[in-house]
VEXLUMTOR-547752 format. One record per residue (C-alpha): residue in one letter; x, y, z. Coordinates in steps of 0.1 Angstrom, whole numbers, padded with zeros to 4 digits, always signed. Layout:
N
AXYZ;...
//
This chain:
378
X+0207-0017+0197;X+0183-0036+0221;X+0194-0013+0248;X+0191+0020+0226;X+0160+0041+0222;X+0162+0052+0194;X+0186+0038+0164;X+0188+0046+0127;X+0208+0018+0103;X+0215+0019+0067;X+0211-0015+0054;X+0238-0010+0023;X+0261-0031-0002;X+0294-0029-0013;X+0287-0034-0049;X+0263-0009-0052;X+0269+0025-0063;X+0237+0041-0045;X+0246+0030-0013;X+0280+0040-0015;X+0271+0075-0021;X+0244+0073+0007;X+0271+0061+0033;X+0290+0096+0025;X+0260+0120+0035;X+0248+0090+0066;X+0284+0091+0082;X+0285+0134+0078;X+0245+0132+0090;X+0258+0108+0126;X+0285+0135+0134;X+0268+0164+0133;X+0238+0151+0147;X+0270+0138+0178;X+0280+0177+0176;X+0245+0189+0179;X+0231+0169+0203;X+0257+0154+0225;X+0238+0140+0254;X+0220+0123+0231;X+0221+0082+0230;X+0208+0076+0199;X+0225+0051+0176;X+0234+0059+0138;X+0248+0030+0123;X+0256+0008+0090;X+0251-0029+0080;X+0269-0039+0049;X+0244-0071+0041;X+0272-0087+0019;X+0292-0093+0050;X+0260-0093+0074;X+0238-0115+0048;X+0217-0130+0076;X+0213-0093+0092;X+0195-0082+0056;X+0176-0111+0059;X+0167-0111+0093;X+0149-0080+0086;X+0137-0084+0052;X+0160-0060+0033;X+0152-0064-0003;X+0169-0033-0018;X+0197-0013-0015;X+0205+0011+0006;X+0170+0010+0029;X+0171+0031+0061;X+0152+0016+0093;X+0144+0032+0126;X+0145+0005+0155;X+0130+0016+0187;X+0145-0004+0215;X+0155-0030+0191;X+0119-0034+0176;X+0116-0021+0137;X+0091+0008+0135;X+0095+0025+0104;X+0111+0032+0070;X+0124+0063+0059;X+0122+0072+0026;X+0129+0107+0022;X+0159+0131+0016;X+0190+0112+0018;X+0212+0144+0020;X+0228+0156+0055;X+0201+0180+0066;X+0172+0156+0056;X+0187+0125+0078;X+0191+0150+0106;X+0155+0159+0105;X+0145+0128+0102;X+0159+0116+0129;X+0147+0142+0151;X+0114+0141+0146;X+0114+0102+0154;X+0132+0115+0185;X+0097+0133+0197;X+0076+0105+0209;X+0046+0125+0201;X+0053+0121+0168;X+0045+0081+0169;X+0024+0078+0197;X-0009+0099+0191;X-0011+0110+0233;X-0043+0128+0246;X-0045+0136+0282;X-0077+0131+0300;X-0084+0148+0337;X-0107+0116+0347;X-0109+0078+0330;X-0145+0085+0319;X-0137+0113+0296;X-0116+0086+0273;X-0146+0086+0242;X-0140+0120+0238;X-0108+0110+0219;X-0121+0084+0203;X-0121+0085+0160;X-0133+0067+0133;X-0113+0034+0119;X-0087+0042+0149;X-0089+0021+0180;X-0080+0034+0209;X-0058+0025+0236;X-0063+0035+0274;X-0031+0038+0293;X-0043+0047+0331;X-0010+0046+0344;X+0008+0078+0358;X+0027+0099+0337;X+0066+0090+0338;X+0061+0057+0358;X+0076+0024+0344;X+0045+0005+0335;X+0034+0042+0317;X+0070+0040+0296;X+0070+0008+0293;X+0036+0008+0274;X+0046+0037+0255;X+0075+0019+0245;X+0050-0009+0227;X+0029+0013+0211;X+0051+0036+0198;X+0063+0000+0178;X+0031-0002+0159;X+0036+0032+0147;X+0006+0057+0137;X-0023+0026+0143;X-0040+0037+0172;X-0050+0070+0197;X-0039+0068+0235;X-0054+0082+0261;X-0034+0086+0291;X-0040+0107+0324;X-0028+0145+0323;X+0006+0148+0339;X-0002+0162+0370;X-0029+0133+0377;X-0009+0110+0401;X-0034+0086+0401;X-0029+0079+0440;X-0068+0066+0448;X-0073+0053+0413;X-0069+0017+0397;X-0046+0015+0371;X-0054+0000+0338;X-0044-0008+0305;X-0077-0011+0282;X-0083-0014+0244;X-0117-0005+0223;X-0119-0011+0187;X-0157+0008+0184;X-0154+0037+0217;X-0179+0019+0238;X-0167-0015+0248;X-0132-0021+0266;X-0107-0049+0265;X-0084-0052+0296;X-0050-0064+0298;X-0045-0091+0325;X-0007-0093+0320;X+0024-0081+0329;X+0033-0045+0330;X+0067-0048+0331;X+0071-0078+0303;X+0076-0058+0271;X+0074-0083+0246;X+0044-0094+0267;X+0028-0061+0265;X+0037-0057+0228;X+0023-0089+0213;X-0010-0079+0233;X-0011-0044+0216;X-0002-0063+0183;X-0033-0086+0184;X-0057-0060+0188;X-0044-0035+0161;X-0021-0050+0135;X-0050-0065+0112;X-0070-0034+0114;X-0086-0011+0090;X-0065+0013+0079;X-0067+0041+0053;X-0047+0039+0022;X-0025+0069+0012;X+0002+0077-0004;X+0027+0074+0017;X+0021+0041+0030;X+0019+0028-0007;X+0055+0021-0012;X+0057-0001+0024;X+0025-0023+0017;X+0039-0030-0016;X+0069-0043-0004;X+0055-0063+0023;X+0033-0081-0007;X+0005-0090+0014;X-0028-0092-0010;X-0049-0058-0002;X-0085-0057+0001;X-0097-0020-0003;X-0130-0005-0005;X-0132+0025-0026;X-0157+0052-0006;X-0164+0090-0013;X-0148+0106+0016;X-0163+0115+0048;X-0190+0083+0041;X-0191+0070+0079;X-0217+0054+0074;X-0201+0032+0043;X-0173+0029+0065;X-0190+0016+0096;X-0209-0009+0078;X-0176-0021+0062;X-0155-0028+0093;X-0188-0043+0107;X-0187-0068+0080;X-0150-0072+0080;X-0150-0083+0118;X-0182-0105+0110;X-0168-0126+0078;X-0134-0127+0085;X-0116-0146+0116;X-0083-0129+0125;X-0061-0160+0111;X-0076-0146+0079;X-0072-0110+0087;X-0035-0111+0095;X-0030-0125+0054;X-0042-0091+0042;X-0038-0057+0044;X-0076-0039+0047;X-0077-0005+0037;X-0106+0021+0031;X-0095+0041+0007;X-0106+0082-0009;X-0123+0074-0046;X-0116+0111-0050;X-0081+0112-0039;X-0070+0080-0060;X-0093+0092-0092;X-0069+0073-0116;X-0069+0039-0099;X-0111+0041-0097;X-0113+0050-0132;X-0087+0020-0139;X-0110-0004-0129;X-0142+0008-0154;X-0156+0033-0119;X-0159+0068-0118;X-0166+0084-0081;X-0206+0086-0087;X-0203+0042-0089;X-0185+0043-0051;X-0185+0026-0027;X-0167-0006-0048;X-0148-0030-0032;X-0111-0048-0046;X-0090-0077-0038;X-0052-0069-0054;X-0030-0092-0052;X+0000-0069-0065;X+0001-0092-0092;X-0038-0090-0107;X-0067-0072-0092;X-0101-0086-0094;X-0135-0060-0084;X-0161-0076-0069;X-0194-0077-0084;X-0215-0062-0061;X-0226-0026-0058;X-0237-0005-0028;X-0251-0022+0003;X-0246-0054-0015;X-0209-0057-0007;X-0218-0055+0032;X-0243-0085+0028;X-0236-0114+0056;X-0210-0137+0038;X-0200-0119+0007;X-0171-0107+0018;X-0165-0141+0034;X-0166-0157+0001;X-0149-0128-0022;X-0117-0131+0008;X-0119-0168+0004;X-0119-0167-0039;X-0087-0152-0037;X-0071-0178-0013;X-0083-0207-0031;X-0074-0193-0067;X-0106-0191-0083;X-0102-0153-0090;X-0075-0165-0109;X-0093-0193-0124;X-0121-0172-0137;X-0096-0146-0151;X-0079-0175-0170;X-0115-0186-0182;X-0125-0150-0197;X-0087-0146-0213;X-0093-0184-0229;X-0129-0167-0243;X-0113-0139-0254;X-0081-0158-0273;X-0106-0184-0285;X-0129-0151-0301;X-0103-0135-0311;X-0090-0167-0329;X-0127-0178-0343;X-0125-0142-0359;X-0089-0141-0376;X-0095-0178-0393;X-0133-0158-0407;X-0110-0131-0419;X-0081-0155-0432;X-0109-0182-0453;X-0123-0143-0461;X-0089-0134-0477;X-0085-0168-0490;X-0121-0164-0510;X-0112-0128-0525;X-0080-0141-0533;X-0094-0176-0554;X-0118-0151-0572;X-0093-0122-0587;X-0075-0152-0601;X-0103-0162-0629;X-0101-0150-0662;X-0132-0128-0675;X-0143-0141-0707;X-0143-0114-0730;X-0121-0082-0726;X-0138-0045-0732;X-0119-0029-0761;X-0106+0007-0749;X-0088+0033-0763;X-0051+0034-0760;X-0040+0063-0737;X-0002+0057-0745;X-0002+0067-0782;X-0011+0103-0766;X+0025+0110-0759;X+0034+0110-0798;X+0043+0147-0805;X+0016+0170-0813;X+0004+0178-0850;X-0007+0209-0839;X+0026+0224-0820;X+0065+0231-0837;X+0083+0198-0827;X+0096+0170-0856;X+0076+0138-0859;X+0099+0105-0862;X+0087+0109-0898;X+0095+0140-0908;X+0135+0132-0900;
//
């Protein structure tokens, strides 16, 4: 697999019933995809974690059946769609387009690279020729992280004869990073790229909802209206200000559309008009932070909210309001009990005199007045 572009493994079990039922439409899925595509070398294959326990472990399989795509050996992504015959086929050739996980522009000259360049994506600037080995070997890396950053890389017919050739990286589109190291160490050239973009602001959709989960990281998100560049700016400003990368790399940072995820704004006591709001979640309890507007972006308070969460006092002030709200809720059923208990103590005294009133039984003797016997006319 470490010699394979491109390979797709089920992770299955033999006791369970799903992945059994996968394995038939994944074994159909390999051959045809052998029939269709013969020259082909990538890899379709299964590991049975009960027999290959350390395997499952190894990469973190927590449920049964999960279906990874390596990329020379490297985990990239998950796929979590169709699991029928067709689906895995087109599945698989999509990730076989290396377009489709590396976001390439072309650029006729080196100083046209900030034309490409987009908010909360940094951008990578691979000046190497098109097709050489330091080009596909860089490729190679990035296509690893998967959807994180933009490349800009020479058009194909720019041989790049008279010209340097450089690897650069710019988180903001007007300052560059070079890479001093190897350009034919791949590990080398991947833990590089992995510094600068794995602990990055990303946006939170829906589709990437199911992997964060699972990787149960803690989530900081800011809630924004969308299209607010000017919220977002000021958040990754702050974000590279209070928090040092050791810190970084424990969470997952997101920006995320107040619109778009209504439900979960309206969950925490917001509406869209009280955006931007800012979140720690710990996939366990979520705490909002008490600031509003430009008050979240102040020097340090994101610092301290971050480090709240780390040394449990989040937790310790959710435990103090729940003890306030048990001890009300206590105070206000022993009022209601003594309550009871008075009520109860008075309805047991005996009034002193009884009112006289007239009986309402002795109206169902028979009438005088309609043709019936009385008991004493018998």
């Amino acid at each position: 697999m470490q010699n394979s572009r491109l390979a797709f493994v089920a992770f299955t079990a033999s006791w369970c019933p799903y992945s059994q039922e996968l394995l038939g439409s994944f074994t159909q899925a390999a051959a045809k995809y052998k029939e269709k595509y013969p020259d082909r070398k990538t890899v379709w294959g299964n590991v049975d974690c009960v027999s290959e326990m350390k395997l499952g472990d190894d990469y973190n399989i927590v449920k049964y059946p999960t279906m990874k795509v390596f990329f020379y050996g490297h985990p990239m992504v998950e796929h979590r769609g169709s699991r029928q015959v067709n689906g895995l086929i087109e599945f698989v050739e999509k990730m076989e387009n290396t377009a489709h996980f590396v976001d390439l522009n072309e650029a006729e000259s080196l100083t046209q690279w900030q034309q490409f360049v987009r908010p909360k994506k940094p951008t990578l600037i691979v000046w190497f020729p098109q097709g050489s080995p330091p080009y596909e070997m860089i490729l190679k890396a990035i296509a690893v992280i998967y959807e994180r950053t933009i490349v800009v890389a020479p058009v194909a017919s720019n041989s790049l004869e008279h010209e340097e050739h450089k690897l650069w990286f710019s988180l903001d589109g007007e300052h560059v990073e070079h890479y001093n190291g190897s350009v034919t160490n791949f590990k080398e050239i991947l833990e590089w790229i992995k510094q600068k973009v794995v602990d990055m602001v990303r946006e939170l959709t829906f589709e990437i909802m199911e992997e964060v989960a699972e990787q149960e990281k803690p989530m900081l998100v800011l809630f924004r209206k969308k299209g607010d560049l000017e919220t977002e700016r000021k958040f990754i400003e702050a974000i590279d200000r209070d928090l040092e990368k050791s810190v970084r790399r424990k969470l997952n940072i997101f920006l995320a559309d107040g619109e778009l995820l209504r439900n979960v704004v309206i969950r925490f006591n917001r509406n869209p008009d009280d955006l931007p709001f800012l979140v720690v979640d710990q996939l366990v309890h979520a705490y909002p932070a008490a600031w509003t507007g430009d008050e979240i972006f102040a020097p340090g308070n994101i610092k301290q909210f971050v480090s709240d969460l780390f040394n449990e006092n989040h937790h310790k002030k959710l435990h103090e309001k729940v003890n306030e709200l048990l001890q009300k809720i206590l105070t206000e059923t022993e009022r209601l009990e003594r309550e009871a208990e008075e009520e109860k103590d008075d309805s047991k005294e005996t009034p002193s005199t009884l009112d006289k009133q007239e009986s309402v039984f002795k109206q169902l003797k028979p009438s005088k007045t309609r043709y019936s016997f009385a008991k004493e006319e018998l």
